[in-house]
Every structure is written in structure tokens, then in C-alpha cells.
C-alpha positions as CSV (number, residue, x, y, z in Angstrom):
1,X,49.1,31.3,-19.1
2,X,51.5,28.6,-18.8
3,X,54.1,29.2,-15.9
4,X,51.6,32.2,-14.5
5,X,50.7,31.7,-11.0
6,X,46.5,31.6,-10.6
7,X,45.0,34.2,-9.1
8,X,43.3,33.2,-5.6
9,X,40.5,35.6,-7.5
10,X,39.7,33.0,-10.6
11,X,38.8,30.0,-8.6
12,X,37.9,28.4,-11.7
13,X,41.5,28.0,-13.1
14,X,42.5,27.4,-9.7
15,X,39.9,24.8,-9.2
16,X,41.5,23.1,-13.3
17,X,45.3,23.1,-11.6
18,X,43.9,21.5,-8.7
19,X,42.2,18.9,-10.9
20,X,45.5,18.1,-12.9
21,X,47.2,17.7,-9.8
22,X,45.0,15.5,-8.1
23,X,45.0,13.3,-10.6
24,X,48.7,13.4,-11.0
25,X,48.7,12.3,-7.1
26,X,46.3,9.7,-7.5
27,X,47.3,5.9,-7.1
28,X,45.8,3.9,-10.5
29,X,45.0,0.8,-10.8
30,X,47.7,-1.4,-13.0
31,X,46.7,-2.8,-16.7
32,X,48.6,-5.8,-16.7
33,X,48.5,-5.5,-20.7
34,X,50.0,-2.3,-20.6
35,X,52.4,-2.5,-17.9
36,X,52.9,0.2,-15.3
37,X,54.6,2.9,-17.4
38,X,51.9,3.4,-19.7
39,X,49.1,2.1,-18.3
40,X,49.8,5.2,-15.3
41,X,50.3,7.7,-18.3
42,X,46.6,6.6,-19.9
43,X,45.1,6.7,-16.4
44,X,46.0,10.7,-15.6
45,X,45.0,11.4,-18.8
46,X,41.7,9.8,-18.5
47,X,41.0,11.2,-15.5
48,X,41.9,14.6,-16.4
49,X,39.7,13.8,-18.9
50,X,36.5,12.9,-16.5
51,X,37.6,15.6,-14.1
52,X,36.9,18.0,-17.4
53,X,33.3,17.2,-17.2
54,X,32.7,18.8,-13.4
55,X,34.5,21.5,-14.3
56,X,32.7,22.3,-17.3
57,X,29.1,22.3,-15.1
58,X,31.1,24.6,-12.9
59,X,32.3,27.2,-15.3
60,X,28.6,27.4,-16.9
61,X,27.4,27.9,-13.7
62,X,30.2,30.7,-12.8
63,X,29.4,32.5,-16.1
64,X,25.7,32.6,-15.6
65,X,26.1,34.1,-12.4
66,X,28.4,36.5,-13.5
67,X,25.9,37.8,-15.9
68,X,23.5,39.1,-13.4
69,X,20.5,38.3,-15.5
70,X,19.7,34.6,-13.1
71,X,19.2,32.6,-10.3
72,X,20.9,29.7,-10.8
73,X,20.9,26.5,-8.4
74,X,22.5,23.2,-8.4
75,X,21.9,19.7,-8.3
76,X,18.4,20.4,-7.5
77,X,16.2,17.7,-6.4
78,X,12.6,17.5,-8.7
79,X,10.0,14.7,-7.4
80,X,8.1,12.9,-10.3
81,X,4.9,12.0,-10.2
82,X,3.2,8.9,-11.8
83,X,1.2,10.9,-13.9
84,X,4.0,12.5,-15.3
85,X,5.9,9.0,-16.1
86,X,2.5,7.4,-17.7
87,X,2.5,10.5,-20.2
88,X,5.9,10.6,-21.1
89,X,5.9,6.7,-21.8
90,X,2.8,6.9,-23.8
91,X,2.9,10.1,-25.5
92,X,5.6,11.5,-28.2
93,X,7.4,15.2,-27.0
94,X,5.3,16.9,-29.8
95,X,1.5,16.4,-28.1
96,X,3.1,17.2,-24.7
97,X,4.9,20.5,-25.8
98,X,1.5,22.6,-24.2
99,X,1.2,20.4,-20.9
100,X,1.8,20.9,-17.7
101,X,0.6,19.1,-14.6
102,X,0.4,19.8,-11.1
103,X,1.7,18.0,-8.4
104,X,-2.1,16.5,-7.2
105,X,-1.0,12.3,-8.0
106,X,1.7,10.7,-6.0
107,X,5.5,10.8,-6.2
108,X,7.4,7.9,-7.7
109,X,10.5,8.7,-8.0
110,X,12.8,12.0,-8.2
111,X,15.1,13.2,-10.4
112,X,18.1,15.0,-9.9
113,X,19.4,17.9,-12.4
114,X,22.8,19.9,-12.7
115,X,21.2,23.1,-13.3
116,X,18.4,24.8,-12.5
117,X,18.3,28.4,-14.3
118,X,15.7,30.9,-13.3
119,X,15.0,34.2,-15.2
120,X,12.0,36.0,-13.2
121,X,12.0,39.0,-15.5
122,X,11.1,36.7,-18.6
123,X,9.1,34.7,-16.6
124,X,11.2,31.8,-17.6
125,X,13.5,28.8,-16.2
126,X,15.4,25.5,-17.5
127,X,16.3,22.9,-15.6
128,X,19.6,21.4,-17.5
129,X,21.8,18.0,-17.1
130,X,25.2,19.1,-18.6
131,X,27.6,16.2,-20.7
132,X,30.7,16.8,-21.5
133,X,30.0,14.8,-24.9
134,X,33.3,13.6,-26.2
135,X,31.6,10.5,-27.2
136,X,28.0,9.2,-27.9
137,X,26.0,7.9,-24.2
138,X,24.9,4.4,-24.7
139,X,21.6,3.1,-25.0
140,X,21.1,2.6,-21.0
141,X,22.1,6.5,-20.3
142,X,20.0,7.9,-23.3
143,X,16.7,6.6,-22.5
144,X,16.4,7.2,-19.1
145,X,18.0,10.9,-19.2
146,X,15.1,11.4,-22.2
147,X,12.4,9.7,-19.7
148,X,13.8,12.3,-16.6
149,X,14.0,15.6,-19.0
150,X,10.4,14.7,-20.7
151,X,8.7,14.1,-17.5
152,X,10.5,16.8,-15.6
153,X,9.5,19.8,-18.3
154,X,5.4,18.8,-16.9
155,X,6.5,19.3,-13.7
156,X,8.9,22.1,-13.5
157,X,6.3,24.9,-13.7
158,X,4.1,23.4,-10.5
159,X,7.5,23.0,-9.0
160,X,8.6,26.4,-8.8
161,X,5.4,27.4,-7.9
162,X,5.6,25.5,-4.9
163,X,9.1,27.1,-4.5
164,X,7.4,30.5,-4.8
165,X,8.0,31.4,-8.2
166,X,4.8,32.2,-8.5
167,X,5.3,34.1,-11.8
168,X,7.4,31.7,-13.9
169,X,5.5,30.3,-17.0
170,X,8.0,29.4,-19.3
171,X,9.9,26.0,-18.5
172,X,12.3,23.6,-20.6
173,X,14.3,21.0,-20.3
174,X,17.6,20.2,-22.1
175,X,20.9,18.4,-21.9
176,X,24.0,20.8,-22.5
177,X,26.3,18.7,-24.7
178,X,29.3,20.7,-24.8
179,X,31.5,18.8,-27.2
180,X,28.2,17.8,-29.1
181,X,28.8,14.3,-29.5
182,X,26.4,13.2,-26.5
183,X,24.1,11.8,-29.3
184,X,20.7,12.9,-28.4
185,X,17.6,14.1,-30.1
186,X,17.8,17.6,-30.7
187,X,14.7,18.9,-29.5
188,X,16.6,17.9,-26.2
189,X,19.7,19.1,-26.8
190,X,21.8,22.6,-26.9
191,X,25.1,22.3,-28.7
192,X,28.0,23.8,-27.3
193,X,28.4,26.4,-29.8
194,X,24.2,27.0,-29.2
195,X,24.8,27.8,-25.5
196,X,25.8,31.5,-25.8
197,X,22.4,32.3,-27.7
198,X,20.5,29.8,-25.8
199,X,20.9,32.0,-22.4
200,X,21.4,35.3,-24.2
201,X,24.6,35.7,-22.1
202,X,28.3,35.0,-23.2
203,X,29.1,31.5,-21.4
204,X,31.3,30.0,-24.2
205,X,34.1,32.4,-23.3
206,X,34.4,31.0,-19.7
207,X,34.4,27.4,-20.8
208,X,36.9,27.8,-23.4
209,X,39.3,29.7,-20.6
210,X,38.8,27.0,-18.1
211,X,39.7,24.2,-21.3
212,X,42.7,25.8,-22.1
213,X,44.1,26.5,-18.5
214,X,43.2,22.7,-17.8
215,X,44.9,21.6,-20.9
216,X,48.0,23.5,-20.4
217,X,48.4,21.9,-16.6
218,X,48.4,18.8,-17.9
219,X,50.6,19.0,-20.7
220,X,53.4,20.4,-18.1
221,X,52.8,17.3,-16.3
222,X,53.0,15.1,-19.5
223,X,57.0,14.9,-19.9
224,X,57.1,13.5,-16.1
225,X,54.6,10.8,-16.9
226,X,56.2,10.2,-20.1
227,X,59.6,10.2,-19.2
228,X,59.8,6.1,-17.5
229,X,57.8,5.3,-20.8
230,X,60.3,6.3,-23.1
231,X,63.0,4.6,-21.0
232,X,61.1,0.9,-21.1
233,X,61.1,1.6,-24.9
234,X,64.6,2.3,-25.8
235,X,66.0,-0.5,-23.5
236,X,63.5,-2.8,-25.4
237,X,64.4,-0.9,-28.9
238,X,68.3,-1.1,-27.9
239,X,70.3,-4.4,-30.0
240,X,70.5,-7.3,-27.9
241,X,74.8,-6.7,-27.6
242,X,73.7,-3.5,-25.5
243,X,70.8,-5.4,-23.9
244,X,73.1,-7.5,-23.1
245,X,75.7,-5.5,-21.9
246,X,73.7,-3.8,-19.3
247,X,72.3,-7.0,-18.2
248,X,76.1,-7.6,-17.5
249,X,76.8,-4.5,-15.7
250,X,74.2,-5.5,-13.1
251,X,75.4,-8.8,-12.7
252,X,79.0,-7.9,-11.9
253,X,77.8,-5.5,-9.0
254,X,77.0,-9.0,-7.4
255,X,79.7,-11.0,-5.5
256,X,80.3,-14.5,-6.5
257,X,80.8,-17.0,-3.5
258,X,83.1,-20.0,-4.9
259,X,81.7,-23.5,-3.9
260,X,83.3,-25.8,-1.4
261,X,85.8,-28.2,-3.7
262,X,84.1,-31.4,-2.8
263,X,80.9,-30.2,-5.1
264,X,83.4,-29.0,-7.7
265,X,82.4,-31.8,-10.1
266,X,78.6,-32.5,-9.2
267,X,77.0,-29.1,-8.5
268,X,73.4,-28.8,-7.2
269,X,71.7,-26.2,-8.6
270,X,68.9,-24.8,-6.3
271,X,66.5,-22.5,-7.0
272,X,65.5,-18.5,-5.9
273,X,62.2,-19.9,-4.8
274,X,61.0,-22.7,-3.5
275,X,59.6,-25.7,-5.6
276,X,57.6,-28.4,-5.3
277,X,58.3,-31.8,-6.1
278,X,57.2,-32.0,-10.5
279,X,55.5,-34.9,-12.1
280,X,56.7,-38.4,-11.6
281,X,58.7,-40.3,-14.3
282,X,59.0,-43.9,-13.3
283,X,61.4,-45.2,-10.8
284,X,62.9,-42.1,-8.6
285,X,66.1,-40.3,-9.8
286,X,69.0,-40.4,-6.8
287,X,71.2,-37.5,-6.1
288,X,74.6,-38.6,-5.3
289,X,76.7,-36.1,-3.9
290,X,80.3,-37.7,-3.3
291,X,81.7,-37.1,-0.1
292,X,84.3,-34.5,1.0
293,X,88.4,-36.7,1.6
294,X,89.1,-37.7,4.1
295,X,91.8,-36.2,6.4
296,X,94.6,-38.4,7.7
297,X,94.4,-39.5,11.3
298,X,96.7,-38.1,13.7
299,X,98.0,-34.9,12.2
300,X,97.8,-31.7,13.0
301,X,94.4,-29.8,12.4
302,X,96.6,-26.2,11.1
């Protein structure tokens, strides 16, 4: 699809080209260590690379829709109650696999989830948190994301109820790690390559489409973003005769101004920016400068 204009109908590749070129537009911060040639190449990559993640939530969502088979919502906002918190914190996920609880003890907190998938004809529904999972979530995102999915699951049924999903009995909870790397427990997790037989519906398809109409964009933006990198590095890879030499070709585009004659022999050299006055050294140093001849009285100035 490279070169191939987007159809204004597939608003998910549109939304990836988008996504390349925002990030492409965007004004980084500069990595001293790297310097500004690469450190701007690293930076639209990485954020390419976080952008990858919302647009992953957003083609599972597309492709669940598509199928007809659910009702699917987003960013859904499900209260917690302190009933549900004292359980999960004192129970392991195997005793708490047959329990649910109603909403009759007071909200602590809320918890906010990606997806919520509903399936009324198999009585079913999933609230999900989607990672893109190119690397394993540290200590501080795990636990809590297990607290919120383990407390959530005794909650969801009494939820939709109150939503008026009267006939849903069926709940779960799960993070969708697409790249699999997320490092979770697996009774929390669905693989990537698990999501197409997790929903029954093919899904996969749409991600991988999105992935490789993202990854194409960027790579035709890669040469451009390259290009002042590979610059710095043969001027710095050059001998130092050439370095040299082009250091002189700048130089002579400057004009030289010659100094009056009367400084010819004791030339003060001043610098580009100001100074100040340097650490003492005993008794203070004297500048002479010897004064311009004189010119003989009474004759003509020209």
C-alpha cells in the first residue's frame, strides 16, 4: 500500500498516516547526549511507537463492531466498592472465580477500562484494558492493573444490571497483550495470537492491516529523518585534511579587516564574547599599547 492514497472509507489507515505525521510535525525535546540529529530521529520513532498502542485499542474495537455479534463501549467508567477491594486483597483469583457482589457497600474508588464487550445472545461480557506489550510493565503498573481487573470481574455483573443488562451472567476480566510481552499472569491475560478465538470473531486481521499501513508511513518518512544524521557522520568520519579543508572554505567567505599600523607589533586579541576579569596572579599585568607617530607640525593634512 505504499504510495496508495487512503480511502476516506478506512479511517483506520487514515487515522495510522495521521499518527506518523503528527509525530513527524511534533517539536521533541533535545538529548544533549545524542545531539539534535539523532536524538529527533529516536523521538519520532518512539512516538510512532506509543501512538501504535491507541491505535491498536482502536482497530480491536473497529473489528468487533464490524462483526455484528457486540456491543462494544469505551473507556467505560466501573465504581468499586470496598467490599470488592477487601476480597481481592485477601483472597487468591481461584476462591473468587464463583463470586459476585452487588453494589449494596460504598464506593471507594473507580476504575476506568478500554473496552467494554457485551454479547446479549450468550449472555456474556468482558470488560478488557488493552497493552500494546512490547515490553514487560513494571512492578508499579502490574499490581494495581491486577487489583482493578480482580475487583472489577465481582462487580461487572451487578453493573450491567444496573445498566439494564438484565440478562448477562457471564463476566470476565482480562488485559489484551497484543505483542505478549506485557508480563502478566495468564489467568489475566489474552495473547495476541489468543484474540481471534477468544471473541470467536476474526480481529487479528484488522490489527495486522493497521501495523503494516503504520509501519510503511513511517519508513517513507525514515530517509528525511535520517538524511542530517548521515551528514554529521561523514563530516566527523571525513580525514582531518578534508575536515580541514571545509573548515577553510567557510573561513574565506569572511572578509578580513587589516589592523591600524600603530598595533602592528603589539596586537590585542579580544574575544567573541565578553569575559570577566580571571583569577589573580600577584602584582597586576599592564597593557602597553605604544602610541600612534606623531605627525609633523605645520604641514598639510592631504
Amino acid at each position: 500500500m505504499t504510495g496508495a492514497s487512503i480511502p476516506e472509507s478506512d479511517p483506520l489507515l487514515k487515522a495510522a498516516s495521521e499518527a506518523v505525521a503528527s509525530a513527524i510535525n511534533t517539536r521533541f525535546p533535545l538529548d544533549e547526549l545524542l545531539g539534535p540529529e539523532l536524538s529527533r530521529l529516536i523521538s519520532v520513532c518512539a512516538s510512532v511507537v506509543k501512538r501504535h498502542g491507541t491505535l491498536l485499542e482502536r482497530a480491536i474495537i473497529q473489528a468487533l463492531e464490524e462483526s455484528k455479534r457486540f456491543q462494544v463501549m469505551h473507556n467505560v467508567i466501573i465504581p468499586i466498592t470496598g467490599a470488592a477491594e477487601s476480597l481481592v486483597a485477601s483472597n487468591s483469583p481461584e476462591p473468587l472465580a464463583r463470586v459476585a457482589l452487588r453494589y449494596d457497600s460504598p464506593t471507594v474508588r473507580s476504575v476506568t477500562h478500554d473496552l467494554l464487550v457485551i454479547d446479549t445472545h450468550c449472555a456474556w461480557a468482558g470488560a478488557y484494558q488493552v497493552k500494546r506489550g512490547g515490553g514487560e510493565l513494571g512492578t508499579r503498573i502490574k499490581r494495581p492493573l491486577e487489583r482493578d481487573l480482580g475487583a472489577t470481574r465481582l462487580l461487572l455483573r451487578s453493573f450491567l444490571r444496573d445498566q439494564g443488562y438484565n440478562s448477562i451472567d457471564i463476566v470476565t476480566t482480562a488485559v489484551i497483550d497484543v505483542l505478549g510481552a506485557a508480563g502478566l499472569p495468564g489467568h489475566l491475560t489474552i495473547q495476541g495470537s489468543e484474540i481471534d478465538q477468544h471473541f470467536g470473531v476474526p480481529v487479528v486481521p484488522t490489527i495486522e492491516r493497521m501495523t503494516t499501513h503504520l509501519r510503511e508511513e513511517l519508513h517513507k518518512a525514515i530517509p528525511d529523518l535520517l538524511r542530517p544524521l548521515l551528514v554529521l557522520l561523514e563530516m566527523q568520519l571525513a580525514p582531518s585534511d578534508q575536515r580541514q579543508q571545509a573548515s577553510t572554505k567557510e573561513s574565506a567567505r569572511e572578509e578580513l579587516i587589516e589592523l591600524p599600523d600603530f598595533l602592528s607589533d603589539g596586537v590585542v586579541d579580544f574575544p567573541a564574547r565578553p569575559v570577566g576579569p580571571g583569577p589573580r596572579h600577584g602584582s597586576p599585568q599592564l597593557l602597553v599599547v605604544p602610541r600612534p607617530p606623531k605627525r609633523p607640525t605645520g604641514a598639510p593634512l592631504f
